[in-house]
N, C-alpha and C positions, 0 to 999 in steps of 0.2 A: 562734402564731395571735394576732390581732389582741384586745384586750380586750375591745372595741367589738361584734365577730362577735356575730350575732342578738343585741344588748341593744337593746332600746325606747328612744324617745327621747321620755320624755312631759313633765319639769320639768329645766331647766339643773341641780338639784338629782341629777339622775341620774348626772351624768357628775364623776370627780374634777377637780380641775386638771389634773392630767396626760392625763386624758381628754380635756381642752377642748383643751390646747397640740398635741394630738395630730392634733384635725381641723384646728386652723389652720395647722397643719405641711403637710397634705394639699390641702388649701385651695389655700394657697400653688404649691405643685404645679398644681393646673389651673388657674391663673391663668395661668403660664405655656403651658399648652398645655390648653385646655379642651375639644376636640378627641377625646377616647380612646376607642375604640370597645369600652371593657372591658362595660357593659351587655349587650351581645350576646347573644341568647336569654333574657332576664331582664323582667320583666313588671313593672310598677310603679303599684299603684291609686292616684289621688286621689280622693279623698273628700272634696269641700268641701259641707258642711249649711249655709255662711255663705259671704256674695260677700267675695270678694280677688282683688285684682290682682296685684300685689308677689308673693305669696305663691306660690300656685298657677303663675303663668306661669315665675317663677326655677323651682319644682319642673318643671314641664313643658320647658322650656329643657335644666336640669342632665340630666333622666332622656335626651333627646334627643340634646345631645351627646354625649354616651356611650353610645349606638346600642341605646337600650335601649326598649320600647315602656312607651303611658301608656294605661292607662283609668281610666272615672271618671265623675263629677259632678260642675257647679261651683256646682248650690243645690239644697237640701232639695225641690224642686219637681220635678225631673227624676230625682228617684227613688223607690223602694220604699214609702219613708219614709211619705209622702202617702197611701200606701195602708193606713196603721197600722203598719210594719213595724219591730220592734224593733231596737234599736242592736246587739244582739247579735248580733238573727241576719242582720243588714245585715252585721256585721262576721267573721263565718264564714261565709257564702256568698261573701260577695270574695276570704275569702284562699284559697278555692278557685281562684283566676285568677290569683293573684297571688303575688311573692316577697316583698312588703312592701308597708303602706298607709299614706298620710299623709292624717291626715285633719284636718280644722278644724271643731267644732262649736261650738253656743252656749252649750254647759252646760258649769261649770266641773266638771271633773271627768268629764268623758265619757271624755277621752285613756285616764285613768289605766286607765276600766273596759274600755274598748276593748282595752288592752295584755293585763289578766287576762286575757281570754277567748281573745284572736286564737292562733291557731297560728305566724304567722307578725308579723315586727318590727311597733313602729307609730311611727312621726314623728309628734309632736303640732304641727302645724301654727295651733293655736290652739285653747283651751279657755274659751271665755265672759272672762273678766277675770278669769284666774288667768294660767296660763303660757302665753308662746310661746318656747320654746327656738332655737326656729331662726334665729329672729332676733335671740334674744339672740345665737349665735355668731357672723352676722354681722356684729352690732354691735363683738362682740370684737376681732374681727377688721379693723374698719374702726380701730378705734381703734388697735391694733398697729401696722395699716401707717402710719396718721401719724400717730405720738407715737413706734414703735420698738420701744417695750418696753407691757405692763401693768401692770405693776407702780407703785405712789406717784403715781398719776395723781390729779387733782381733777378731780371732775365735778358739772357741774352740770343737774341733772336738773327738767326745768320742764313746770308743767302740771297735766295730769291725774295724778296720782299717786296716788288712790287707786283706778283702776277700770284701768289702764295695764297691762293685762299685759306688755307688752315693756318694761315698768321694774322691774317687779316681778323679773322671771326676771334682768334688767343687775345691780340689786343684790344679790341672791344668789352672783351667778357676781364679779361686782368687788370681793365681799367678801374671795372668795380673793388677794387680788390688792395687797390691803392699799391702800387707794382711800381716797379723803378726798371725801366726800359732799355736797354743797349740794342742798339741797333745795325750790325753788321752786316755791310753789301757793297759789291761793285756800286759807283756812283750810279750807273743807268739803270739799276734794279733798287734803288732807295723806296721807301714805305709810303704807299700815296698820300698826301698832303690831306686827303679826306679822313685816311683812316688818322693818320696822325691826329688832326682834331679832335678825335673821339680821348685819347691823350691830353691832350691841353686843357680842353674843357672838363675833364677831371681832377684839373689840377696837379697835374703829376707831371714826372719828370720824364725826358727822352734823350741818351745821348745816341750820338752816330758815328761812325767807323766804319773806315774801309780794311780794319788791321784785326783780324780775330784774335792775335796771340795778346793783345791789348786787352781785353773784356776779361779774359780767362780767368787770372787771381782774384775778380769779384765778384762774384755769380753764385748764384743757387742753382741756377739753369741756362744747360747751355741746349739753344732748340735751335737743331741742325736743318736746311730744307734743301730739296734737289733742285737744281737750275733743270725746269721744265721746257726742254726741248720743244714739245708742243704747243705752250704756252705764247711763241714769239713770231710775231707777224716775221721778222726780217732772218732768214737763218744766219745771216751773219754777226747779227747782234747774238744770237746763242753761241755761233761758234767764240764770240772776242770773251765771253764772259764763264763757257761751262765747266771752267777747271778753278774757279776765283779762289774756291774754300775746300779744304781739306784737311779735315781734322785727325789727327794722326794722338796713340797714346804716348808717345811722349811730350804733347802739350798739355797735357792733364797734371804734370809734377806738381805744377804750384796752385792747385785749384784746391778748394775749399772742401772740409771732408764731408760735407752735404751734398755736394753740387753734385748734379745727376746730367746727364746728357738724354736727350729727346731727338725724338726724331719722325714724324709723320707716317715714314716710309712708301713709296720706297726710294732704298737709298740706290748710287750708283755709285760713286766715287768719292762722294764728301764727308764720308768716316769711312777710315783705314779700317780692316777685318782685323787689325791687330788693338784695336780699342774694346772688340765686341766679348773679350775675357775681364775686361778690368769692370769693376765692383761700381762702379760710376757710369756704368752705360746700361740705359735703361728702357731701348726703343721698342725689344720684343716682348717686353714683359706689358709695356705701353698698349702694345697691339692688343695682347691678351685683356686687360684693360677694358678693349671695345667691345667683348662682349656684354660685359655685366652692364654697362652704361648702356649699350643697345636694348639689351634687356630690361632697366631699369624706361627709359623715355618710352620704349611699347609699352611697357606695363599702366606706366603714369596716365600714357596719353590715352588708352583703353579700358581709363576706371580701373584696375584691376588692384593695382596699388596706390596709398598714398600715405 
């Protein structure tokens, strides 16, 4: 039986290595044929309290290909919620319909309490500016396919780094992985001291930078993120910082002819449209990415594959 069968998926923290190479094994499989009508009689709630795009449509996509039906919400507005209605008991009435729920809230920590209580699996689809696992895998995953391996990668991680859930969850999971870290940010957005540990205590290496053109000739990976507007108690603190990074293709001259650029999305302003033709930008193909990984952790987590 699969390790994976009914375990939650609420911080990249959950899953071992071998757990991770596991879904990108599977992954890899509906890439090739994304098509398999294994879902078949299986029920699969979305639960979005927060708007996404990316997110929610790859879930709605994966559950689809695989002939599996979706119900749900795609904002706090068009549900229960509005009416006073607890996370709890939002989250036991659904798994009454459901074989699993992915849900995405704005409280850090919602995922985890959702997971205690539910009867049935939960994909943490996003938790406030703590973890999004899901995309940390298909980040994993993008990365494998063009670099080959995980393993002694350089990455350079730019931006929002300290409200960045999908950077927070990469470096936890590429600490496994024995990763050499570049760290690019306005000083007020630097990489929380906690996640960093997760770093240390791996033994590995971290440097840091306020200067992106700096990182660029040594990298395998450049991982771009949006200064999250929403993310900051103080709007002035967004406004001093949301133009910090902008990566344009004529910094890419002296990069490495592996280095790929990433990108979470969505972007706004932190990669120039005149990057998105060169051969080394690789953020939509990433997205496409989250299907087969979506596909791949339903399948895992619902026995169906292993």
């Amino acid at each position: 039986m699969s390790q994976l069968k009914n375990r939650s998926l609420v911080s990249i923290t959950d899953y071992s290595k071998d757990d991770i190479l596991k879904v990108l094994e599977i992954a890899a499989d509906f890439e090739k044929d994304p098509r398999q009508p294994i879902l078949q009689g299986h029920v699969i709630a979305s639960l979005f309290f927060e708007p996404s795009t990316r997110t929610r449509l790859s879930f709605e996509s994966a559950v689809q290909y695989l002939g599996g039906s979706i119900v749900g919400f795609a904002s706090a507005d068009s549900s229960s919620v509005q009416k006073g209605e607890s996370l709890k008991d939002t989250i036991l009435t659904v798994s009454n319909y459901s074989d699993l729920i992915v849900m995405r809230n704005p409280l850090d920590g919602s995922a985890r309490y959702a997971s205690e209580v539910s009867p049935v699996p939960i994909i943490n689809a996003g938790d406030g500016a703590n973890q999004h696992p899901t995309q940390c895998l298909l980040d994993l995953y993008s990365i494998q396919k063009t670099q080959g391996t995980l393993e002694n990668i350089h990455i350079a991680m730019v931006g929002d780094l300290k409200y960045g859930r999908t950077v927070h969850s990469l470096v936890q999971a590429m600490s496994l992985f024995n990763a050499t870290f570049h760290l690019v940010s306005p000083e007020s957005l630097k990489l929380p001291s906690a996640v960093k540990r997760w770093i240390s205590e791996a033994g590995l290496e971290y440097h840091q930078y306020t200067d992106l053109s700096e990182v660029i000739p040594n990298v395998d990976i450049i991982y771009m993120t949006r200064i999250q507007r929403e993310r900051f108690p103080d709007p002035l603190e967004y406004e001093a910082v949301k133009n910090a990074y902008v990566l344009e293709n004529k910094m890419l001259e002296n990069s490495k002819d592996n280095m790929r650029v990433l990108h979470p999305l969505p972007r706004v302003n932190e990669i120039s449209t005149d990057v998105d033709d060169n051969p080394k930008a690789y953020y939509f193909q990433q997205a496409q990415n989250g299907v087969y990984v979506r596909q791949a952790l339903i399948a895992a987590i619902l026995g169906l594959k292993q």
